[in-house]
Backbone as CSV, one residue per row, in Angstrom:
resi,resn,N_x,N_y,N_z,CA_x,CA_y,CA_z,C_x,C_y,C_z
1,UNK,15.923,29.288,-36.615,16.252,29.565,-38.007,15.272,28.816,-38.904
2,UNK,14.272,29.448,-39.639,14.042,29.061,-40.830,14.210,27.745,-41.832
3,UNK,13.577,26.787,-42.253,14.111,25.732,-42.565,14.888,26.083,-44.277
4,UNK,14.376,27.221,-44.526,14.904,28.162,-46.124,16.494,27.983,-46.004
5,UNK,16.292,28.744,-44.347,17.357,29.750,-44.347,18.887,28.393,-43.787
6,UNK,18.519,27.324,-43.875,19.905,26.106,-43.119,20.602,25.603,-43.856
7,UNK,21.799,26.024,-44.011,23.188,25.589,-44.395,23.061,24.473,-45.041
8,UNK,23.368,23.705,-46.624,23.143,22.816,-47.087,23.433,21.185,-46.514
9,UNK,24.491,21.660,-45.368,25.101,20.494,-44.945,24.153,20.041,-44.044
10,UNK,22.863,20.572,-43.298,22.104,20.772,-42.305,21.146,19.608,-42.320
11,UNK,20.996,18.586,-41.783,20.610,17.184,-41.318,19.271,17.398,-40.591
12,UNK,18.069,18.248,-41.362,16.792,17.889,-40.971,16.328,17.037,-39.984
13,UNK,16.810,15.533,-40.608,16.075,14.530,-39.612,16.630,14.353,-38.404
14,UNK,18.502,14.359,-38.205,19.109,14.707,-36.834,18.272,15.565,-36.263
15,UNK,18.033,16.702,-36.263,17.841,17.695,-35.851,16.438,16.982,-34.949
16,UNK,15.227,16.173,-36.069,13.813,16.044,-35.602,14.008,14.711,-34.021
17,UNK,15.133,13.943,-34.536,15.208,13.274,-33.429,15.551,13.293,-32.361
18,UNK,16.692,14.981,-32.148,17.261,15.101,-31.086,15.765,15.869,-30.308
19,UNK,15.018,16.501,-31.105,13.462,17.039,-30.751,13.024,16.004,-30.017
20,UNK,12.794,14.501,-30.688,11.988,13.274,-29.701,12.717,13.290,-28.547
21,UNK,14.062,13.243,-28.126,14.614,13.360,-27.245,14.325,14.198,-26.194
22,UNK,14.534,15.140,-26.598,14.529,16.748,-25.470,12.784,16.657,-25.075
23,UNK,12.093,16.137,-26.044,10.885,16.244,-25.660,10.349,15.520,-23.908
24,UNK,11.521,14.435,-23.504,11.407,14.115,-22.532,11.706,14.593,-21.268
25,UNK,11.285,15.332,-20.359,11.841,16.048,-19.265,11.118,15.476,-17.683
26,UNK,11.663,16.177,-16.797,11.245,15.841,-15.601,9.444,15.900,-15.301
27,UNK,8.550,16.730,-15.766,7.844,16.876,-15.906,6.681,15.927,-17.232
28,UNK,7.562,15.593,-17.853,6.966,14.544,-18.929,8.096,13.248,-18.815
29,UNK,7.873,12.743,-17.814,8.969,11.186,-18.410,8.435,10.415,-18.657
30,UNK,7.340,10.107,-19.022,6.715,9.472,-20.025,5.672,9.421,-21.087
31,UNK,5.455,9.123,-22.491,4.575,10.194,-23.426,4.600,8.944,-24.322
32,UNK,2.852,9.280,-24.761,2.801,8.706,-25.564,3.204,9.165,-27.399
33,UNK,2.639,7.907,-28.082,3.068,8.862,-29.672,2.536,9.805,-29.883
34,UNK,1.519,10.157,-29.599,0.434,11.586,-29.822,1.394,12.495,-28.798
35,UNK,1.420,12.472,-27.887,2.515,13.602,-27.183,3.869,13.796,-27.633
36,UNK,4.711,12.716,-28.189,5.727,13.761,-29.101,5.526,13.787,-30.023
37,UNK,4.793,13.664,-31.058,4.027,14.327,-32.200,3.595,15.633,-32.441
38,UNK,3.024,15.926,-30.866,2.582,17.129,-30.611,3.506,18.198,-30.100
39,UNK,4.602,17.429,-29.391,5.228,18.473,-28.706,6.581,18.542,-29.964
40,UNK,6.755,17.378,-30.846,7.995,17.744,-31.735,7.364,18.431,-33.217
41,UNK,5.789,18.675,-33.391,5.221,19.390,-34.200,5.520,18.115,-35.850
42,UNK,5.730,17.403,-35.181,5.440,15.929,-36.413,4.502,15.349,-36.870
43,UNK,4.518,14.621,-37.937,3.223,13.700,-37.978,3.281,12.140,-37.114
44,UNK,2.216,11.511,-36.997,2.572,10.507,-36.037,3.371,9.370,-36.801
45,UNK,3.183,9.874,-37.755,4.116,8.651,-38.663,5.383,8.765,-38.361
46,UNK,5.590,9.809,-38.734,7.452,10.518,-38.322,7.427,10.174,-36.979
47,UNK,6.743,10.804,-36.007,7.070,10.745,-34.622,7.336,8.892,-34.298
48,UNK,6.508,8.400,-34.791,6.535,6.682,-34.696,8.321,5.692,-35.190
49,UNK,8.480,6.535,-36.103,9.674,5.812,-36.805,10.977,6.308,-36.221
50,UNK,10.917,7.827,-35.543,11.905,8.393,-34.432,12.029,7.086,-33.170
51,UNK,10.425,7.237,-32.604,10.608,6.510,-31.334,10.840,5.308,-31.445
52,UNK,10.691,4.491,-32.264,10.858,2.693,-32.688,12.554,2.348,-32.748
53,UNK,12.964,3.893,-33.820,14.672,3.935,-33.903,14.798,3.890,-32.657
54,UNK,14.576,4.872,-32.028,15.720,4.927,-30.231,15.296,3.564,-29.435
55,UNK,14.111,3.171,-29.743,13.854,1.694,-28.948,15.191,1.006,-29.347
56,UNK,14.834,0.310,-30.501,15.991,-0.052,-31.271,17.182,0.230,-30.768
57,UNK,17.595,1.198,-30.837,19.118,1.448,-30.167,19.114,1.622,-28.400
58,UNK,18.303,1.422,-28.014,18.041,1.691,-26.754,18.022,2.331,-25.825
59,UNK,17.940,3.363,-26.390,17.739,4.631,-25.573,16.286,5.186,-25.320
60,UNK,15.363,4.548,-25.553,13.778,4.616,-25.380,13.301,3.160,-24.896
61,UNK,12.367,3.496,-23.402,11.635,1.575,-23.850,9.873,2.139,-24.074
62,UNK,9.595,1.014,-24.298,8.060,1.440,-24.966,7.358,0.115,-23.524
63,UNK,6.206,0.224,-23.324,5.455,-0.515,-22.951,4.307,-0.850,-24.226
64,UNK,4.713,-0.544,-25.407,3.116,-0.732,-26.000,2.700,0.371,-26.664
65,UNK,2.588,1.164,-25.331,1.484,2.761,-25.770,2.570,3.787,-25.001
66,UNK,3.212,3.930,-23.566,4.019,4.887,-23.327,5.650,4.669,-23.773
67,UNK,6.097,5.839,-23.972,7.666,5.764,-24.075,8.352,6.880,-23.021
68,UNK,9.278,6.034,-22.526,10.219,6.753,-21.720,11.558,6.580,-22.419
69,UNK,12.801,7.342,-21.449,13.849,7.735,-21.693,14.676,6.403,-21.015
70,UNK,15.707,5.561,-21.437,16.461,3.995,-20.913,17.649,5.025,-20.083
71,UNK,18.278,4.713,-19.254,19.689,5.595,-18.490,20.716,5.407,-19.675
72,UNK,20.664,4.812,-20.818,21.477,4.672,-21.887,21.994,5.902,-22.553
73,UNK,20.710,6.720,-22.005,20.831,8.037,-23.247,21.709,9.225,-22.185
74,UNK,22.425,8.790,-21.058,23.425,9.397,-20.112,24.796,9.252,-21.230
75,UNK,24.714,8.212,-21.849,26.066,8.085,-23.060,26.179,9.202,-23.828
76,UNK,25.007,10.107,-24.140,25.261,11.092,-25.342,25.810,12.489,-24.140
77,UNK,26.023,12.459,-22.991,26.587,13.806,-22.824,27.590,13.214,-22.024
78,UNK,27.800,11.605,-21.642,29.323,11.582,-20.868,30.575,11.795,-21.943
79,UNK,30.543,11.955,-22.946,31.797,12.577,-24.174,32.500,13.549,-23.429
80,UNK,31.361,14.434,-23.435,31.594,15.861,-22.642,32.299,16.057,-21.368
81,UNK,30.893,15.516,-20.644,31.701,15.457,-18.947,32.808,15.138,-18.714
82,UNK,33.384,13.782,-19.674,34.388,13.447,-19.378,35.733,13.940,-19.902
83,UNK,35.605,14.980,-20.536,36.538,15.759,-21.488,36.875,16.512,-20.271
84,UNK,36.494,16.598,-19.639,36.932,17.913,-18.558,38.028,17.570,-17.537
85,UNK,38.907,18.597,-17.132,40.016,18.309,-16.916,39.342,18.588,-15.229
86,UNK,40.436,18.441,-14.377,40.041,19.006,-12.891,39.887,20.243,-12.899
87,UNK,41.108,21.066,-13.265,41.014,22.856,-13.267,40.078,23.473,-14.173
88,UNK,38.937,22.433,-15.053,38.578,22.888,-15.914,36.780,23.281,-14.677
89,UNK,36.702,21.632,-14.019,35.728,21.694,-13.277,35.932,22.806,-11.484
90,UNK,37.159,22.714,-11.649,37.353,23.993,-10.519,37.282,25.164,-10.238
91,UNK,37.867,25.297,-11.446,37.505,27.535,-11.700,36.632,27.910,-11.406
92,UNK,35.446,27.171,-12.069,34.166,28.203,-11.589,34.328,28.527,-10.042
93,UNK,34.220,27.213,-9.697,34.364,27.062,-8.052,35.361,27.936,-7.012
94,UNK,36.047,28.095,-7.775,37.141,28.770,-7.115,36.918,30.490,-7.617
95,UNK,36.312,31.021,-8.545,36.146,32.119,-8.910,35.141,32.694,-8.034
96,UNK,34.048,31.708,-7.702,32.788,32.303,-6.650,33.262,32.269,-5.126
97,UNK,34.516,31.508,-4.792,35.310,31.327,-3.529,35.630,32.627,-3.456
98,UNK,36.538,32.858,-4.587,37.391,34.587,-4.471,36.467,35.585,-4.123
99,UNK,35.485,35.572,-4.786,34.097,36.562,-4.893,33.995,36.740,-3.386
100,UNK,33.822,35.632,-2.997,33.369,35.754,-1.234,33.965,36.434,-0.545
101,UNK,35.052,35.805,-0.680,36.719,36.232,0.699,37.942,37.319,0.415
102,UNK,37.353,37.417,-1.272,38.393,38.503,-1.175,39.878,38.170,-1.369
103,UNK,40.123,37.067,-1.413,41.179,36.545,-1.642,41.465,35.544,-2.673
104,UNK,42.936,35.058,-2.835,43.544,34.115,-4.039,42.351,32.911,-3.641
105,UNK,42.930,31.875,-4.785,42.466,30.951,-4.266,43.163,30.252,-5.650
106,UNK,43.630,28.579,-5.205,44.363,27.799,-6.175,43.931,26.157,-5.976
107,UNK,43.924,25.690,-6.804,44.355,24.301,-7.244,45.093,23.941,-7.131
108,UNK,46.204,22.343,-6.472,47.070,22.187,-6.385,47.296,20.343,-6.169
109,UNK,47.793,20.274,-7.403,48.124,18.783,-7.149,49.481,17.981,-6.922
110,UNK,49.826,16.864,-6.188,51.243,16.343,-5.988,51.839,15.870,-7.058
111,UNK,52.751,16.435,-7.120,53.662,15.628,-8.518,55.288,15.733,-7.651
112,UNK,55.673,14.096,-7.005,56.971,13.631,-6.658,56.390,14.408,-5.453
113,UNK,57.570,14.891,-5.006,57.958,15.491,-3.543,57.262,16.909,-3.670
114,UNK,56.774,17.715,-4.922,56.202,18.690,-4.798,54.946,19.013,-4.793
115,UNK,54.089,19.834,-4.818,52.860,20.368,-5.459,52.904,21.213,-6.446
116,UNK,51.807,21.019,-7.870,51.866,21.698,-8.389,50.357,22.881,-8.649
117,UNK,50.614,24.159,-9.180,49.293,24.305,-9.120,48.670,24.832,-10.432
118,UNK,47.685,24.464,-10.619,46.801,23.419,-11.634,45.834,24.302,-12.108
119,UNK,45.201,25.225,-11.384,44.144,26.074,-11.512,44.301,27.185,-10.245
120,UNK,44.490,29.024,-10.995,44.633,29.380,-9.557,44.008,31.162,-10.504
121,UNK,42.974,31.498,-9.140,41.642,32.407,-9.098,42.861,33.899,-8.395
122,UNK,43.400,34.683,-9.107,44.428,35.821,-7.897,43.480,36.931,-7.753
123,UNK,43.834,37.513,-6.831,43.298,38.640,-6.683,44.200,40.040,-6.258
124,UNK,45.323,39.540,-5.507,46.643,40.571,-5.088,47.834,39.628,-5.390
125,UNK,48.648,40.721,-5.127,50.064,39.791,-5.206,50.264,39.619,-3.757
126,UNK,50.502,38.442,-3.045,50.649,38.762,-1.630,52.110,37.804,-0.944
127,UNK,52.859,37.192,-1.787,54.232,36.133,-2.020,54.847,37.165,-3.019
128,UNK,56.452,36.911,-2.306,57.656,36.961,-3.293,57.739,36.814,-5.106
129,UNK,57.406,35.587,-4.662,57.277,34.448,-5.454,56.490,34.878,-6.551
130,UNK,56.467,34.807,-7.740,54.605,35.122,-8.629,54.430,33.667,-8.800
131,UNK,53.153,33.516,-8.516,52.877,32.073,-8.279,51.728,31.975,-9.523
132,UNK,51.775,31.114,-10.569,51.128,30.811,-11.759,51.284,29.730,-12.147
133,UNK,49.736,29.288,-12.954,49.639,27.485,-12.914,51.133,27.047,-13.321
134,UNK,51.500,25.879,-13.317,52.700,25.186,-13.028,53.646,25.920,-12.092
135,UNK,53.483,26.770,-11.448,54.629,26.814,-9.969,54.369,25.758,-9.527
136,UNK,55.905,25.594,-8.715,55.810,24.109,-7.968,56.465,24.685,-6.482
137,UNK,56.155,23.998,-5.898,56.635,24.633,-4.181,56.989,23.110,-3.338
138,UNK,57.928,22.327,-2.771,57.819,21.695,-2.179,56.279,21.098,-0.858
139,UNK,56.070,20.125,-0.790,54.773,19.641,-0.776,54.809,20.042,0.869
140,UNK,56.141,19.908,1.544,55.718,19.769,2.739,55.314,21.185,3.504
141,UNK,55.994,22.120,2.786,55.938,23.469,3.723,54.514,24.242,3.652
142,UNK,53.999,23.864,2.439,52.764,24.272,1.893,51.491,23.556,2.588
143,UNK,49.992,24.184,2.814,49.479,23.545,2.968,48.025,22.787,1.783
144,UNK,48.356,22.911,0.846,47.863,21.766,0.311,48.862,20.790,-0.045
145,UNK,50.113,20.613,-0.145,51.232,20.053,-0.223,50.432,18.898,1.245
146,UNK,50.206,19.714,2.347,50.371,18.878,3.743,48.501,18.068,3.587
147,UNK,47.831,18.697,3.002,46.605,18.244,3.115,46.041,17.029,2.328
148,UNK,47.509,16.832,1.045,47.641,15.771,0.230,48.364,14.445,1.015
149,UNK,49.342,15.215,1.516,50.292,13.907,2.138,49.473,13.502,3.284
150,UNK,48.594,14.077,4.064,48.413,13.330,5.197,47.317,12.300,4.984
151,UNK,46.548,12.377,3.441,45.908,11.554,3.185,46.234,10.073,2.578
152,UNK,47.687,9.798,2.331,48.508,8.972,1.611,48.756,8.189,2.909
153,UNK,48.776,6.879,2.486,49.431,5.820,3.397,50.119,5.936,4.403
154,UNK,50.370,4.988,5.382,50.731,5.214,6.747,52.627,5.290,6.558
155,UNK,52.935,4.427,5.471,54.163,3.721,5.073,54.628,4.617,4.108
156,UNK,53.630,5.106,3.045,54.194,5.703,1.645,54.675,7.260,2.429
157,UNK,54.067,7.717,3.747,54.121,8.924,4.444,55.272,9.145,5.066
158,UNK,55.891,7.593,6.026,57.280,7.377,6.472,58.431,7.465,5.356
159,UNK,57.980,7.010,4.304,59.004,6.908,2.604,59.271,7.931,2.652
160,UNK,58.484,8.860,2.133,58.687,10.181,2.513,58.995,10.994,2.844
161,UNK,58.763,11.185,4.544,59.402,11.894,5.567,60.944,11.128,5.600
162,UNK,61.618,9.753,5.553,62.814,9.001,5.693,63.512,9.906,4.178
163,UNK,63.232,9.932,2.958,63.994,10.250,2.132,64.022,12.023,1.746
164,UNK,62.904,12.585,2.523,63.137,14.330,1.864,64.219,15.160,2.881
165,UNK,64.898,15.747,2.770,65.845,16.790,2.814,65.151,18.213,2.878
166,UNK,64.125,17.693,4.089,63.295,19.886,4.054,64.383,20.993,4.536
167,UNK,64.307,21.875,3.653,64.868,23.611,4.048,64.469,24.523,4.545
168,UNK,65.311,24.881,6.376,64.005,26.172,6.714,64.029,27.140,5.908
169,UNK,63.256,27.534,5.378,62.777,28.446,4.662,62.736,29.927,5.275
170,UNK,61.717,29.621,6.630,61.626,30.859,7.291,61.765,30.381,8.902
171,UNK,61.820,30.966,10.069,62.400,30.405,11.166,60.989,29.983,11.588
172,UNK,59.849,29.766,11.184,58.406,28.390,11.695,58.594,27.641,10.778
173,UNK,60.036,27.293,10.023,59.479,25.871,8.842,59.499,24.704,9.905
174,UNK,58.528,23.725,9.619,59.238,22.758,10.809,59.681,21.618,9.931
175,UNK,60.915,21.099,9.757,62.165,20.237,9.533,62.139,18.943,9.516
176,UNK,61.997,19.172,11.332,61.831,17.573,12.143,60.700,16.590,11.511
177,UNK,61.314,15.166,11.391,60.342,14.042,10.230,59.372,13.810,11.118
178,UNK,59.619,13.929,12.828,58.712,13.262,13.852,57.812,14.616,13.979
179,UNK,57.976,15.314,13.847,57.097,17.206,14.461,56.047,16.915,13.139
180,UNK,56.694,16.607,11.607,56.202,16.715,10.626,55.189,15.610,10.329
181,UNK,55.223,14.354,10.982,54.475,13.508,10.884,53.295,13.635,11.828
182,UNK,53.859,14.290,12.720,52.760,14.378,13.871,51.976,15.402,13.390
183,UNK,52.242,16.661,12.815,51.505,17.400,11.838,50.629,16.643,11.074
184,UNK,50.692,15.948,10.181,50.362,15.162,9.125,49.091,14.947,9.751
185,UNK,49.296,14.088,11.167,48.205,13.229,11.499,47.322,13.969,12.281
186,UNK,47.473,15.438,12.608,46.499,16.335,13.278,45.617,16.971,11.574
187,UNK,45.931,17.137,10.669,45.690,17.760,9.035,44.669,16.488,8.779
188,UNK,45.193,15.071,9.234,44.048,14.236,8.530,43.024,14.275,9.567
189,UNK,43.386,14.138,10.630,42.264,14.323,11.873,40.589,15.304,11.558
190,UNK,41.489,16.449,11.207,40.713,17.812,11.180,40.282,18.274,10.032
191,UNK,40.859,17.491,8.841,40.483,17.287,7.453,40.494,18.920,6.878
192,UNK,41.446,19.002,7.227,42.142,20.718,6.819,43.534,20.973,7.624
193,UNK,44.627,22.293,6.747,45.472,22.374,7.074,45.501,23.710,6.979
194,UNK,46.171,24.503,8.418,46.426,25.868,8.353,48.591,25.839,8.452
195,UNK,48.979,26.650,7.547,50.082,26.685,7.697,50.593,28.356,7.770
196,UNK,51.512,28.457,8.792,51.679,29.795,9.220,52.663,29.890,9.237
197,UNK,53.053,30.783,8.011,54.690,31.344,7.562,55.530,30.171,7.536
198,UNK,55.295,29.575,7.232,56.820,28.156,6.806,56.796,28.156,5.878
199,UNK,56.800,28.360,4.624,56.663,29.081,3.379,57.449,30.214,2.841
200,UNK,57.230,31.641,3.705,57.276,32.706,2.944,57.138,33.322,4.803
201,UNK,57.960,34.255,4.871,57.391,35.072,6.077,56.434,36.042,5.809
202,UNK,55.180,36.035,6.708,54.115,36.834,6.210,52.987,36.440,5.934
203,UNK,52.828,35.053,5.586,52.303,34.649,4.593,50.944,33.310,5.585
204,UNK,49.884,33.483,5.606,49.350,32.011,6.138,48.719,31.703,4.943
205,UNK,48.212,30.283,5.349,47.824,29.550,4.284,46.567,28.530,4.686
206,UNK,45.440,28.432,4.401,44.763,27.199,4.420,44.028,26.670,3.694
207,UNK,43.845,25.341,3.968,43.724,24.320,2.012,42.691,23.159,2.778
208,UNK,42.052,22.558,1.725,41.067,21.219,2.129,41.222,20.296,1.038
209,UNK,40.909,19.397,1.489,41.387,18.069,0.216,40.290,18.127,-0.552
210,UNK,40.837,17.764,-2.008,39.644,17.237,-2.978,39.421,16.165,-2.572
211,UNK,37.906,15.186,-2.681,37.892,13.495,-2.987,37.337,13.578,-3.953
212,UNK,37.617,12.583,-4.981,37.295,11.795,-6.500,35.614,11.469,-5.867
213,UNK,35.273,10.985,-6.885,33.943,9.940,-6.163,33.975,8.678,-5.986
214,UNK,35.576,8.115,-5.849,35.932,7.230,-5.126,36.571,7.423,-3.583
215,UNK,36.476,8.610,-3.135,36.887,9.222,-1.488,38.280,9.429,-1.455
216,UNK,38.707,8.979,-2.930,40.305,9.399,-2.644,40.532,11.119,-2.818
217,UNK,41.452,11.161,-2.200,42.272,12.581,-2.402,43.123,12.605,-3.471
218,UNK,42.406,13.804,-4.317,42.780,13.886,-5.889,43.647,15.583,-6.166
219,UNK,43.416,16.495,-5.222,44.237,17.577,-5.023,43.700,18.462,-3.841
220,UNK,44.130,19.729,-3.779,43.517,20.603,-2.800,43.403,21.722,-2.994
221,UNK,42.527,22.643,-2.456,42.235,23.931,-2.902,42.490,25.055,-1.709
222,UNK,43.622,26.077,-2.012,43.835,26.601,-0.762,43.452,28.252,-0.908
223,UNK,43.747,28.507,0.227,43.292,30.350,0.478,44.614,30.995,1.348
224,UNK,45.631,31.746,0.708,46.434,31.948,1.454,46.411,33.611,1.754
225,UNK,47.065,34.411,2.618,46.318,35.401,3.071,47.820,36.321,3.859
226,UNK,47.221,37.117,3.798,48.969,38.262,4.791,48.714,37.964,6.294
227,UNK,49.642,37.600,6.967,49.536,37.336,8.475,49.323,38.470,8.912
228,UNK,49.609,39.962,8.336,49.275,41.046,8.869,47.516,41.595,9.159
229,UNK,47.007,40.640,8.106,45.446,40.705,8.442,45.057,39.988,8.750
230,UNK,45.424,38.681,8.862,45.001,37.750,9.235,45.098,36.666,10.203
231,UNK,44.600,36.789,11.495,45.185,35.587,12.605,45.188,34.279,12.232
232,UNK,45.717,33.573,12.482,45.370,31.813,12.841,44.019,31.860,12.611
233,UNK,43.292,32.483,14.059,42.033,32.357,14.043,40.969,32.874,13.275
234,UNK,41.426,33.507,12.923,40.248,34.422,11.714,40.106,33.645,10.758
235,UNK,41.459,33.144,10.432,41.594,32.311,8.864,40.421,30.701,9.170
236,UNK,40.628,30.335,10.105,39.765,29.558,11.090,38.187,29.506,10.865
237,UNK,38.016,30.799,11.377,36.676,31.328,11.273,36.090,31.250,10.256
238,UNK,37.059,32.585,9.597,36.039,33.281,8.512,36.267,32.731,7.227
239,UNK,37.192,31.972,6.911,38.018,31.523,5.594,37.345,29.916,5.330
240,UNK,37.992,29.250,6.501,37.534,28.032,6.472,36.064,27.430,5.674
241,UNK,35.662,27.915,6.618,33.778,27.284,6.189,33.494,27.647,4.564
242,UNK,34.434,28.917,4.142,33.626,29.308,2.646,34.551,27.768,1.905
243,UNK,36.203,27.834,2.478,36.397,27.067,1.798,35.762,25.429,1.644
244,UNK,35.657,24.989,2.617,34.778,23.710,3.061,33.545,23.598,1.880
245,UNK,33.063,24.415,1.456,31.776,24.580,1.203,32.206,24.560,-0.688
246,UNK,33.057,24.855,-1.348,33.919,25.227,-1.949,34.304,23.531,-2.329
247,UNK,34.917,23.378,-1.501,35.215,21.709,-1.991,34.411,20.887,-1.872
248,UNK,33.221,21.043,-1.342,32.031,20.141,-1.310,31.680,20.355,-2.735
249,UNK,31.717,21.390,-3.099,30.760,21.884,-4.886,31.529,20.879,-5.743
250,UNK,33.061,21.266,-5.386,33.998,20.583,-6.939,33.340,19.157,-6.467
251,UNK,33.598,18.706,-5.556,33.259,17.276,-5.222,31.565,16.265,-5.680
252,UNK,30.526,17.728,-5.883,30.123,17.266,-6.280,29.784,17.281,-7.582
253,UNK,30.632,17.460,-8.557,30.942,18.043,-10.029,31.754,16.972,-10.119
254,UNK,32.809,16.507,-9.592,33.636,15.138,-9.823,32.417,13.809,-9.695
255,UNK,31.514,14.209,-8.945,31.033,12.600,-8.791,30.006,12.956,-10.056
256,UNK,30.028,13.981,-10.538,28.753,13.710,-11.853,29.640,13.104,-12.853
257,UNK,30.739,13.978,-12.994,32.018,13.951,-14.236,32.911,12.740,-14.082
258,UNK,32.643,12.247,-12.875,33.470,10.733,-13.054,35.271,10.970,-13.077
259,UNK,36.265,10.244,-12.983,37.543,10.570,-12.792,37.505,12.028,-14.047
260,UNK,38.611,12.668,-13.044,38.733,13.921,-13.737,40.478,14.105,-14.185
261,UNK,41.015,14.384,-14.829,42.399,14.488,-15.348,42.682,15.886,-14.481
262,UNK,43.905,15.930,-14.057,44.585,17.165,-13.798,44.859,17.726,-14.534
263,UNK,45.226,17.669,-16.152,45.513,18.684,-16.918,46.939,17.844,-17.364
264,UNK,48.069,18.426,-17.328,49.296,18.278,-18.115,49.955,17.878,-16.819
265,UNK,50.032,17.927,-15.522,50.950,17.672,-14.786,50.376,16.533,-14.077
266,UNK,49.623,15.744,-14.286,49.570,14.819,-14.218,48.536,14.669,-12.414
267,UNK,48.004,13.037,-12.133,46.822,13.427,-10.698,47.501,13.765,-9.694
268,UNK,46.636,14.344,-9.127,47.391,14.169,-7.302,47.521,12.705,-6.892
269,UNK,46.871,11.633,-7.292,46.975,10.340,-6.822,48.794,10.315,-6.935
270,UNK,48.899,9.549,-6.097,50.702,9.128,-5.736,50.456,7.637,-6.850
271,UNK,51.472,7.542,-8.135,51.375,6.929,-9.466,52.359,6.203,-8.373
């Protein structure tokens, strides 16, 4: 736009300094005053009193004659990054998952004895149930419900299994605290959980843990599917790896974005 044509409220000199800025890239990380002069179309006077300011505030160091960029100037876009919720950094992720497989795909974090889900990609109706962000499903029958708990303490896991009251649901729910723990500890083993019809008859399910970029488990992202198309093993096969690959991405979008909020229902971390 035209310098005629800019809105009276329009801050010229902002504008010339965020220019000294951007002027720095992978290819130029370091320049002298004649190079952003040239590349911000300034005089060297202007260009001089830009780069001296950001010294000053420290987001530029000078040797003298070159100027580079200080890691300080990472402050002007963590506002952003850090505004972002988990389901905000997941969707994408989970939208190019669906793309692949053809199937749902959800977000799902622990809140109490349940899971909730947080961010979710549909593609059919394939549950009873209509399942939409905030459904909640008990944690254990589900498998990101199971892919959360088996990452939780050895003790906070016995708390747990000693105080819940599970309902068969369908005749594979499994009940038993000892069947269910021993579950638990094959899910952390294998760092994935397939769950087949304890849920919903019909219905399989498999999920992989989020980690924070502190290695904790912060929620999980699952792919659930009609047992009529889908074996154990297929889901195994063909499902697995996209999902794997899938939580590696969010994971590495959390370690740029730093702790990420779940949104309104609060982390998967056990508060």
């Amino acid at each position: 736009m035209a310098a005629e044509l800019r809105d009276p409220y329009f801050v010229r000199s902002f504008e010339r300094g965020l220019a000294v800025i951007r002027a720095f890239d992978g290819e130029h990380p370091s320049l002298t005053l004649s190079d952003v002069a040239r590349s911000c179309e300034l005089t060297r006077a202007a260009a001089r009193r830009f780069l001296l300011t950001l010294v000053d505030l420290g987001y530029v160091h000078t040797d003298g004659r070159l100027f580079r960029l200080t890691p300080r100037v990472l402050e002007l876009g963590f506002s952003y990054l850090s505004s972002f919720t988990l389901p905000d950094i997941a969707e994408p992720h989970l939208e190019q998952l669906v793309a692949q497989v053809r199937e749902s795909s959800s977000l799902c974090v622990l809140d109490g004895d349940d899971i909730v889900y947080v961010a979710r990609v549909p593609t059919r109706r394939i549950m009873t149930a209509t399942i939409t962000v905030g459904t909640r499903f008990p944690a254990q029958v589900t498998s990101v419900g199971r892919v959360i708990l088996a990452h939780l303490g050895d003790e906070e896991i016995d708390a747990r299994l000693a105080r819940a009251e599970p309902r068969r649901l369908t005749a594979r729910t499994i009940v038993s605290p000892d069947r269910l723990k021993a579950e638990l500890r094959r899910v952390r083993r294998q760092g994935y959980a397939i769950v087949d019809q304890e849920l919903e008859e019909g219905l399989r399910s498999v999920a992989a843990p989020v980690r924070d970029r502190d290695g904790d488990v912060v929620a999980a992202v699952n792919i659930p599917v009609h047992a009529s198309r889908n074996s154990v093993e297929s889901v195994r096969r063909d499902l697995l790896p996209h999902l794997l690959a899938t939580v590696a991405r969010i994971e590495a979008d959390l370690r740029v974005t730093g702790p990420a909020r779940a949104a309104s229902h609060g982390s998967a971390k056990q508060r």
